[in-house]
N, C-alpha and C positions, 0 to 999 in steps of 0.2 A: 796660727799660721800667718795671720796678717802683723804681727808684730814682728815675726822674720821678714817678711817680704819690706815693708816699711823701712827695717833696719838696714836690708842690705841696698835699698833702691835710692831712700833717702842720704845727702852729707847736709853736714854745718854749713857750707857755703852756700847760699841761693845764686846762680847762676841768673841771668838773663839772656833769651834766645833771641832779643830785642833788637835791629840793629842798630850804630849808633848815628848813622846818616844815611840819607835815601836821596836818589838823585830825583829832581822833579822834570819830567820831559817837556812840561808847558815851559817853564822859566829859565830851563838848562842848564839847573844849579843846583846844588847838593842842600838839603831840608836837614837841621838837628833838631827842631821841635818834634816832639811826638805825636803831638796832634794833628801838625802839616803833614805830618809821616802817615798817620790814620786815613787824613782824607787823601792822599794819595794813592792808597793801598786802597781806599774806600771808590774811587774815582776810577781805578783800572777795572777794579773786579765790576763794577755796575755797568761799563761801556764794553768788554770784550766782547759778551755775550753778542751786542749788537753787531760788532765788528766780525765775528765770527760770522754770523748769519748773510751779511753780507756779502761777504766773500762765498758762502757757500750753497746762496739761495738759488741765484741764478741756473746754475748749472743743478741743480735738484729741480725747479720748476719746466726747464728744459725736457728732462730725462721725464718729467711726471707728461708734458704734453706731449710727448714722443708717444707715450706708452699706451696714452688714450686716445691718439688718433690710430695706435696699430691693433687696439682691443675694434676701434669702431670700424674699420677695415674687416677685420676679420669677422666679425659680428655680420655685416653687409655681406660679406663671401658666404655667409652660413648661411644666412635667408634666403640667397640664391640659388646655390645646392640644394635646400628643402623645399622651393617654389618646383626643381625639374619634376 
């Protein structure tokens, strides 16, 4: 089975999915080394994650102290109802 699948999956030509220049957004110029191209690709993917949280912590810590001052609100209304 795996000698069909092989035959029909695999050609003679090795393709590369590589590409052959990468724009660099620090220097604003187009990189052909592969390795400049690495750490580029190396340098986006380690910082979004920051960038993302950034952008999206704020309003998640918002929403989380909203949430705990209406738990302690109502927490407060319940003790006062079971104090009558």
């Amino acid at each position: 089975m795996w000698k069909l699948i092989n035959s029909l999956t695999s050609s003679k030509e090795k393709s590369s999915c590589s590409p052959e220049k990468l724009f660099d957004p620090i220097k604003s110029n187009y990189k052909r080394n592969p390795k400049v191209m690495s750490n580029i690709f190396n340098t986006y993917f380690v910082s979004i994650g920051q960038q993302l949280a950034a952008r999206f912590l704020p309003q998640f810590t918002i929403d989380i102290q909203y949430k705990l001052m209406a738990l302690k609100f109502n927490l407060c209304y319940m003790i006062l109802l079971l104090r009558r």
